[in-house]
N, C-alpha and C positions, 0 to 999 in steps of 0.2 A: 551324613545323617541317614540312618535307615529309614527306608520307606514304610509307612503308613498299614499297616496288616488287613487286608481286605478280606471281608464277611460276605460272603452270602446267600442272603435270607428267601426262602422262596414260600410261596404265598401271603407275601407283607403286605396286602391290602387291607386287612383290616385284626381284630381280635390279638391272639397269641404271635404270629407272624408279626405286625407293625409293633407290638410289642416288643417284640424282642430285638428290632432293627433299631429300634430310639433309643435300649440300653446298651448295646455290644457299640453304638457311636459312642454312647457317653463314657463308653470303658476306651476307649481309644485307635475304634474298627474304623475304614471305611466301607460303611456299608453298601451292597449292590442289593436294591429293593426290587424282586422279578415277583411276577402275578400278571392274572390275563386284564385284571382290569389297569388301566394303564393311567387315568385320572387320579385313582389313590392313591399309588402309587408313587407319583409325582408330586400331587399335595404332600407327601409323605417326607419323601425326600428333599421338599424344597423346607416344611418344618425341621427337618434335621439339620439343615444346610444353616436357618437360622438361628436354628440354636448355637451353631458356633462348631458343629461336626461336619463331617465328609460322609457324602449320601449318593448315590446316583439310582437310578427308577430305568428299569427295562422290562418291558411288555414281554410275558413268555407264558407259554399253557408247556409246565412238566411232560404231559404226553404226548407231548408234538417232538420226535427224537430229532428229527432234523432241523427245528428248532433250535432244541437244545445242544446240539452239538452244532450250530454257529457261534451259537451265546458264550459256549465255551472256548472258542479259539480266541477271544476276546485277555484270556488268561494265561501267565506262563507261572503265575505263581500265585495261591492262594492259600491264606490261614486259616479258614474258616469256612463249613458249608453247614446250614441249617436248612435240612430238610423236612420243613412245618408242613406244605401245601397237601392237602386234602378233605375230609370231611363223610359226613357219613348220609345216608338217604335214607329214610324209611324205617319206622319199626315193624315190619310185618312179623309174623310167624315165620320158618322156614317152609313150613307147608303151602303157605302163598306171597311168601317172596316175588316181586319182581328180577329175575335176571337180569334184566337192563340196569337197575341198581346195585344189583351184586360186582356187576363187569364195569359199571363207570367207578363204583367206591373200590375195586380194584386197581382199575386204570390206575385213579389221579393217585392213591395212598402206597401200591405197590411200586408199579410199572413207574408213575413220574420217581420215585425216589429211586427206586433204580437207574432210570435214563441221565437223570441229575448226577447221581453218585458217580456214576458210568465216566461222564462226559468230562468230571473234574477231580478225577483222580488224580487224572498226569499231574494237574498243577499245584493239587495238595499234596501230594510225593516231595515235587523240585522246590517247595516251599522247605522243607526242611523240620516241619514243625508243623504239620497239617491237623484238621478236627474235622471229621464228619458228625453232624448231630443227626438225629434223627428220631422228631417226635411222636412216639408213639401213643399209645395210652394205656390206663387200664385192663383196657377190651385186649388188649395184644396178650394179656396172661391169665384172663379169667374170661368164661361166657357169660349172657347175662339171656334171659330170655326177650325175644323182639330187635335183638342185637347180630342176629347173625350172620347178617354179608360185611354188616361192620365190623364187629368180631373175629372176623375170618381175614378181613384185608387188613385188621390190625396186627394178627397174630402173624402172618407175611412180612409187614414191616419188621418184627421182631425177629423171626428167623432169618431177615436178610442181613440187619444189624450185626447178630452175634454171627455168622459164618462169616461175614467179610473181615468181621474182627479175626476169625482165626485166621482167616488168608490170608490177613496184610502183617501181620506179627512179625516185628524187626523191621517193618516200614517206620517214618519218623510219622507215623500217620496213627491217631487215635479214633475210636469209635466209641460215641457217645450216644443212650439212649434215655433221652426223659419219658417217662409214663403218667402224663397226668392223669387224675379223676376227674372228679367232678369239677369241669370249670362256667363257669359263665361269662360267654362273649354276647355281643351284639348282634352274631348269627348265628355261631353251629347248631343250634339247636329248634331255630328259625327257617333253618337252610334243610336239617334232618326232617321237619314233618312240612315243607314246603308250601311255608309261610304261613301257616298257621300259631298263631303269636298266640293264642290260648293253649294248646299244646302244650308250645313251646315253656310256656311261664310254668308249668302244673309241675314239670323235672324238678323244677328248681322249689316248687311250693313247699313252704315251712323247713326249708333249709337255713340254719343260720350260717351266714357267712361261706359262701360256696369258694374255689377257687377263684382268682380274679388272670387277665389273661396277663397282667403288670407279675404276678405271684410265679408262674410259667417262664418269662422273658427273668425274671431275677436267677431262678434257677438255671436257665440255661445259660447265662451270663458267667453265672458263679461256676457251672462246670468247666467250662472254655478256657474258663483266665485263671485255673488251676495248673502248677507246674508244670513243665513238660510231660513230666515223668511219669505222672498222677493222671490217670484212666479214670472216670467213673463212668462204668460198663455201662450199668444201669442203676437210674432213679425215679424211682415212684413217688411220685409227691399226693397227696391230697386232702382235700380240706378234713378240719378237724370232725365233723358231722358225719363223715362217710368211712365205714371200718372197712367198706368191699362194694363192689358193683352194685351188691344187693342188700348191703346192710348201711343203712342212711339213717341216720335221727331226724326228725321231722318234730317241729315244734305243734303242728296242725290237730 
């Protein structure tokens, strides 16, 4: 009997992340749930566990490399890497940008996806059949204003996507990039003007029907458990309300 095709999801503690770890079980992964918070994590996993899937929860911060390359020797073969962990800080201007927010939305969006990618290559190689995802977003191909270290660490993740795709060409190795828009989770947008839930709510005001982070984990589900053969390089998903970064319908 072949063994069980192992996924994994990294920043699954909560939103688009856990998301996407309760449908890639229900498609027939086992999933590895890594994030620094270790409690959700484990809630998480042990919900998967009960739903009747295979789930396991490991403590991990993407920018910690020596971390990450323990985590990894853990593996000699993987189907599946979903590189979700990040997020964004701050709308300022560029003219009064914090640095420190430019270099941590760097760190976790760039650097952890690369340390991640880095560490589990060998084993989606000797897999035979491997998938790197990696979610980027809108910002990764248009600017917006108030956006711009997040814009910048987005458009990163896209340029690392598409060159690793041309370097690994004729590996059994695929590179996959989703681009949401506008989604609404329970933090990122919480976590961006740092905790400020009035803020937070005003993105989302007289939007009908924004993304949901279930709509995100479908799509990545659905790119993964496409044929071998079948690449989708890149997919931009977003709700039907928003034609661009800057062009939103608002019922308001």
């Amino acid at each position: 009997m072949a063994a069980t095709p192992i996924a994994v999801v990294t920043g699954a503690s909560s939103g688009i992340g856990a998301a996407t770890a309760r449908q890639l079980a229900a498609a027939g992964f086992r999933v590895v749930l890594t994030a620094r918070r270790e409690d959700r994590i484990e809630a998480l996993a042990a919900e998967i566990i009960e739903a009747g899937h295979e789930a396991t929860a490991y403590a991990l911060d993407v920018t910690d490399r020596a971390a990450v390359d323990e985590f990894a020797t853990a593996f000699r073969s993987l189907a599946v890497l979903v590189n979700n962990a990040g997020g964004a800080l701050g709308a300022d201007p560029v003219a009064t940008g914090d640095p420190a927010d430019w270099r941590q939305m760097y760190e976790t969006n760039v650097i952890g996806t690369l340390n991640v990618t880095q560490a589990l290559l060998p084993a989606l190689t000797a897999s035979g059949d491997g998938t790197v995802v990696i979610l980027s977003s809108t910002a990764a191909l248009s600017s917006y204003e108030g956006g711009g270290g997040y814009v910048a660490a987005k458009h990163g993740e896209h340029v690392l996507a598409e060159t690793l795709r041309l370097e690994i060409v004729g590996t059994p190795v695929r590179v996959i990039e989703v681009a949401p828009g506008m989604v609404r989770t329970e933090e990122f947008a919480t976590t961006r003007f740092r905790g400020d839930t009035e803020k937070a709510a005003k993105v989302y005001a007289g939007v009908d029907a924004p993304l949901t982070a279930s709509d995100v984990a479908d799509t990545i589900t659905w790119a993964v458990t496409r044929p071998s053969h079948v690449n989708i390089d890149l997919l931009v998903v977003r709700p039907r309300a928003q034609a661009s970064n800057t062009k939103i319908h608002r019922t308001l």
